[in-house]
N, C-alpha and C positions, 0 to 999 in steps of 0.2 A: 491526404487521405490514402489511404494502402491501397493496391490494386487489388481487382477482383479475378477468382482465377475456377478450373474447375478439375476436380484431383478427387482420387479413391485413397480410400487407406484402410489398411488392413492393423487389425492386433486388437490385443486386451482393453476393453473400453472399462473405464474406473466407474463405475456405476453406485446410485443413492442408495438403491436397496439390497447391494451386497452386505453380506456384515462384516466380511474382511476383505482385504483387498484381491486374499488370496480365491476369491467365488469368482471375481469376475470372469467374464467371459470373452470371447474372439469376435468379432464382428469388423465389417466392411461402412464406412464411412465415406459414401459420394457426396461430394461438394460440387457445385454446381453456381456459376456466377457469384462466387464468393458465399454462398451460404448451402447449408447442410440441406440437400435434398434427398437422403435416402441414408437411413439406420439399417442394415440388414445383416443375415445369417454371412459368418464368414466365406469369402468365394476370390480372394486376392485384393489385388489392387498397383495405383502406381507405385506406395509405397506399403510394403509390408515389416513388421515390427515383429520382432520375437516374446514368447514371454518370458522373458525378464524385464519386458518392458509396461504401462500402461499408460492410455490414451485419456486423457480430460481435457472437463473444457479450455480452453488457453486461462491462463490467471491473469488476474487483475487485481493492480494497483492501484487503493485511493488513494497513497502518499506520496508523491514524490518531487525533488525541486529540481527543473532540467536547466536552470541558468538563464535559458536566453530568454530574450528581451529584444523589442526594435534598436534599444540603444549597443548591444554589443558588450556593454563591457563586463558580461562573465564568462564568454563566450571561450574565453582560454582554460576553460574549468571543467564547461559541458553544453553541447547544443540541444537542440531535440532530435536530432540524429544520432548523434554518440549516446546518448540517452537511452533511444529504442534500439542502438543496438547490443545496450547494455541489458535493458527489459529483455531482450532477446535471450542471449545468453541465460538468461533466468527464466525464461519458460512465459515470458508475460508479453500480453499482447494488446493492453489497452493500460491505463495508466491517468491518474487524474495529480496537477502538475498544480503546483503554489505559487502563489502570487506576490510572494517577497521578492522582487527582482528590484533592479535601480529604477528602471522604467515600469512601475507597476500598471498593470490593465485594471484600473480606476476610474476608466471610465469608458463609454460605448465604444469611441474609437480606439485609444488605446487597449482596449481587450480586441477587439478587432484584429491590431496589426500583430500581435502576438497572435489569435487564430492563425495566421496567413502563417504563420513563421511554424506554427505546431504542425499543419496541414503538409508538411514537408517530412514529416518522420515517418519511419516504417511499422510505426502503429498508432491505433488508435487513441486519442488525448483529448482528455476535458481538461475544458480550462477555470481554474478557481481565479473566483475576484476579490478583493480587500473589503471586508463589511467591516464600514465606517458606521457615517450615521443614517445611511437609509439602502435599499440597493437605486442603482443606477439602471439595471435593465434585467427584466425579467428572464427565465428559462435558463441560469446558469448558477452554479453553487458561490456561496458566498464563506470567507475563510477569515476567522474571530482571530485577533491577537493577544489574548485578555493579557498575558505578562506584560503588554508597550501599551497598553490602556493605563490612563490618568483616574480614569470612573471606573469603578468596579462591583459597587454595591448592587445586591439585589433588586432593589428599583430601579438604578439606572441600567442594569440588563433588563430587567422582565421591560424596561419602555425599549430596549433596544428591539428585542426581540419582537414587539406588536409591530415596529417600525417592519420589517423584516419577514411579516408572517405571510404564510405559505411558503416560507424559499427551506431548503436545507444550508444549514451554517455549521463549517465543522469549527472547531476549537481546539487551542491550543490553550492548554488549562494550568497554570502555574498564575497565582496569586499575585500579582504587582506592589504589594503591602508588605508581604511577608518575603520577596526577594528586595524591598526596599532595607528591609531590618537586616538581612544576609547581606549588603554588598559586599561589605569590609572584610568578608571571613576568608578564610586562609584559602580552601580548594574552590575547584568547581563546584563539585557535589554539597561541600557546607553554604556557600550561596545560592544553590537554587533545591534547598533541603524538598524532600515528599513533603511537607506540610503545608508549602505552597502548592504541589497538586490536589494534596487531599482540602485545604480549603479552598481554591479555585473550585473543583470537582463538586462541594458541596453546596455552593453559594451560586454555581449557574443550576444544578439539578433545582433549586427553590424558586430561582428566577422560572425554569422552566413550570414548575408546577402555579406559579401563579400566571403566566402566561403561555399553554401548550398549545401555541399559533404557528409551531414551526418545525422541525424536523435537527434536531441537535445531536451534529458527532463527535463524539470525544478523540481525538487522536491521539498517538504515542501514548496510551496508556503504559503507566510504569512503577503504579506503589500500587502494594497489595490494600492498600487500607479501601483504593478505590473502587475493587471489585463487590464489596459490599454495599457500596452504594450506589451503583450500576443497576446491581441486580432489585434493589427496593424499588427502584427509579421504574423498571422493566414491568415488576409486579402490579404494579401502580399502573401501567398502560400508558405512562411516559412516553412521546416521541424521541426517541433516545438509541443514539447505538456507539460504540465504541473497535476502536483498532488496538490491538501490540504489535510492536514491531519485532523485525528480529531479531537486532542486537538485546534489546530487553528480555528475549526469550531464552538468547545464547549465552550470554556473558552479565556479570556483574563484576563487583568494583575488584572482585580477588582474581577472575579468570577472565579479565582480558589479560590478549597476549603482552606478556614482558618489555619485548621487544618495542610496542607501538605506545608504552606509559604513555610519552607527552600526546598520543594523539587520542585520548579515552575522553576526552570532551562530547559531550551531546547534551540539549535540551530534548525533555528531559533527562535528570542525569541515568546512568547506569545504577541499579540499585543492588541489591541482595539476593542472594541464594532463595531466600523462603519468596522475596517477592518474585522471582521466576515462577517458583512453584505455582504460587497462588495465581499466575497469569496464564499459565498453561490449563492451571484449572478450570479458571473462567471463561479459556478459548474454548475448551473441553465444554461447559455447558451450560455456550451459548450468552453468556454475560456480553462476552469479548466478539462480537462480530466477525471480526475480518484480522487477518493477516497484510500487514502493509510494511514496505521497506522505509519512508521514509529518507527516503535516498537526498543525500545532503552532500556533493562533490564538493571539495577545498583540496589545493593540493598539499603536498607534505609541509612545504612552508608557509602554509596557512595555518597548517593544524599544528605546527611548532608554537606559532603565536595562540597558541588555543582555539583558532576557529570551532563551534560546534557543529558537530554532524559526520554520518559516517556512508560512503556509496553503498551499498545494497540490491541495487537493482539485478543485476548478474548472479548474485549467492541466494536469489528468491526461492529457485527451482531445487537447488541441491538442500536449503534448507527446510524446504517443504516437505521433500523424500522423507525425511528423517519424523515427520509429524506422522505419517500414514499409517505405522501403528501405532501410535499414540492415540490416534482420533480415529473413530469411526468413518466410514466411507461418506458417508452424507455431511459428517461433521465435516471434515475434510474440502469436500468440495463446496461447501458451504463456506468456510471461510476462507479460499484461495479463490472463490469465485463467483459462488453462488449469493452472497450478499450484495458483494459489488455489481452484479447483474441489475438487480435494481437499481444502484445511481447510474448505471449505463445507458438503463431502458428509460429513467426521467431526463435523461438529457442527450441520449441521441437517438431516442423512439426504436433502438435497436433489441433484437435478445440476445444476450449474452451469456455464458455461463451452463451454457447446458451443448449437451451432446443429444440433439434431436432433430428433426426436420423443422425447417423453418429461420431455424438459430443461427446465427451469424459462426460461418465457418472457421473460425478462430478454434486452433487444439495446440494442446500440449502435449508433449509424448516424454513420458520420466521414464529412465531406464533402472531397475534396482537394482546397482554394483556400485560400490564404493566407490566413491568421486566429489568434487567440489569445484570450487573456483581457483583457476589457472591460475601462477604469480604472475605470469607476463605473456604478451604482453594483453593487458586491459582495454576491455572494449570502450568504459567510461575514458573520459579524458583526465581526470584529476589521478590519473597512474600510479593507485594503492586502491589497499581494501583491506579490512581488519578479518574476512574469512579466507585472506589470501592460503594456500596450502594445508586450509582443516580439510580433513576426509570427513565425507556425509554418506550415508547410506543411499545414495540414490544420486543423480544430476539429469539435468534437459538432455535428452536425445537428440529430438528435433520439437521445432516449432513450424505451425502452420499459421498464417495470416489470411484472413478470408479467401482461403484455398488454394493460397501459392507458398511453396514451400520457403521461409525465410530463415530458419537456423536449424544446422545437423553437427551433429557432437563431430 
């Protein structure tokens, strides 16, 4: 658990009911035993920020895989330390961590010793469990594999789901049937085609609608077909939210960079130009919930062999800059933080996400001048990154953890 600390700060606070960024205003931010006790009129501080800079709430992460495990052995890849000081570098200060490890937390104790081992980073981490066939212990998220599920049908989810209800389950939505029928095909991208996310996608929202006992997040959102049936799902009063990530925001199959071809692997895959478009649309309004990296460390000779996944945690911050005129201010801080504040507030009774008294003293400070993610050397330990040397309109200044300064550009 982060230390608790007690610090002023001064500058541009990124506010909901600006309508550009460019309204907001100056204000002094006392923290106070790790949380925000006093929003006032600007008057200094220990730290003051200029404007070119603005101040939100720290962001947050619901996607990300930090490696460790009580057993060690990915620990050459990425800890929960190298991890949050990879969040760091990205402007993030709390982070929710998957449960695909060798040693999964499958069950009471073993999520247990993984807490123990999380409670050692320099931020905030929820920890996701394997939802098999029931949960094992209340008050913690539970995380769907439907591609490595045998059953997939509509019934055998809506029974998974009763099994399940009251918890939040996110998902990982690609089809098991229809990457069954792709194994054989030449690339990545043609065995794991959109049509196993858009039928995955369409066969848990039915399951959902015949059992809405539960709270279902789609992650890595990445075909455009899916934001249309998001949004039905949404109108419908659906329990239902979804993430993009960034590389699906950034890049498709033409612009990733040249240089890293063999390493463009990711579930899901990379898709198209028009499906960025229609993703940013939907982040735009509000289909698409949250902003998540999906941080997935392999080193380079992992990702020779194809491993899927690309690190993110570090390129959060400077890729978020770049959304701030894109998205309205509330949009904005809604989806870097102000949705994740909710799975925060259901699982560690904390608030998160907001810039006000009371609120757990976690900020980000973005500065607006062109900048990005360093080539070297890297905070993560799997030492690359596919936004290594892009220029982004904006990157992390500094970062504040419950009121102790923990990262300054």
């Amino acid at each position: 658990m982060p230390a608790r600390g007690d610090l002023a700060l001064e500058g541009r606070v990124l506010a909901p009911e600006a309508r550009t960024a460019g309204e907001c205003r100056r204000a002094t931010i006392r923290i106070a035993a790790g949380a925000i006790a006093e929003v006032a009129p600007p008057r200094g501080g220990d730290l003051v920020f200029g404007d070119d800079c603005l101040i939100a709430p720290g962001f947050i992460d619901l996607h990300a895989h930090c490696r460790e495990d009580p057993s060690g052995a990915h620990n050459y890849k990425e800890d929960f330390q190298s991890a949050g000081a990879a969040a760091l570098a990205g402007g993030i200060v709390a982070l929710a961590d998957m449960p695909n490890n060798p040693d999964p937390p499958s069950t009471p104790e073993r999520w247990a010793a993984k807490r123990r081992l999380a409670d050692r980073a320099p931020i905030d981490i929820v920890l996701f469990a394997p939802a098999r066939e029931a949960p094992f212990q209340e008050g913690i998220p539970y995380k769907l594999y439907l591609s490595e599920r045998h059953a997939g049908s509509e019934t055998e989810l809506a029974d998974l789901f009763r099994a399940f209800a009251g918890a939040w389950l996110a998902v990982h939505a690609e089809d098991p049937a229809v990457l069954a029928e792709r194994r054989g095909a030449a690339t990545h991208e043609e065995r794991r085609p959109r049509e196993a996310e858009i039928a995955a996608t369409a066969k848990l929202l039915a399951a959902l609608r015949a059992r809405p006992c539960l709270h279902l997040h789609f992650c890595h959102v990445s075909a455009a077909e899916c934001v249309p049936l998001l949004r039905a799902a949404k109108a419908e009063g659906l329990p239902v939210s979804a993430e993009t990530c960034l590389h699906h925001l950034l890049f498709d199959v033409e612009t990733f960079p040249p240089t890293l071809r063999a390493y463009r692997n990711v579930n899901p895959p990379l898709r198209t130009a028009a499906d960025r478009e229609a993703l940013l649309e939907g982040l735009r309004a509000s289909v698409i919930d949250a902003l998540a990296t999906d941080h997935a460390p392999h080193t380079p000779a992992e990702k020779e062999r194809g491993a899927p996944g690309f690190p993110g945690l570090d390129a959060y911050g400077a890729f978020a800059a770049g959304l701030i005129e894109r998205l309205t201010p509330a949009r904005f801080l809604e989806a870097t933080s102000g949705f994740a504040a909710g799975f925060m507030r259901r699982f560690t009774g904390e608030t998160f996400g907001a810039v006000a008294p009371g609120a757990v003293g976690s900020l980000t400070v973005l500065a607006l001048r062109p900048g990005g993610v360093r080539k070297a050397p890297f905070p993560t330990k799997c030492g690359w990154s596919p936004y290594a040397g892009r220029v982004f309109p904006g990157e992390v200044e500094a970062v504040i953890v419950r009121g102790v300064p923990a990262f300054r550009r």
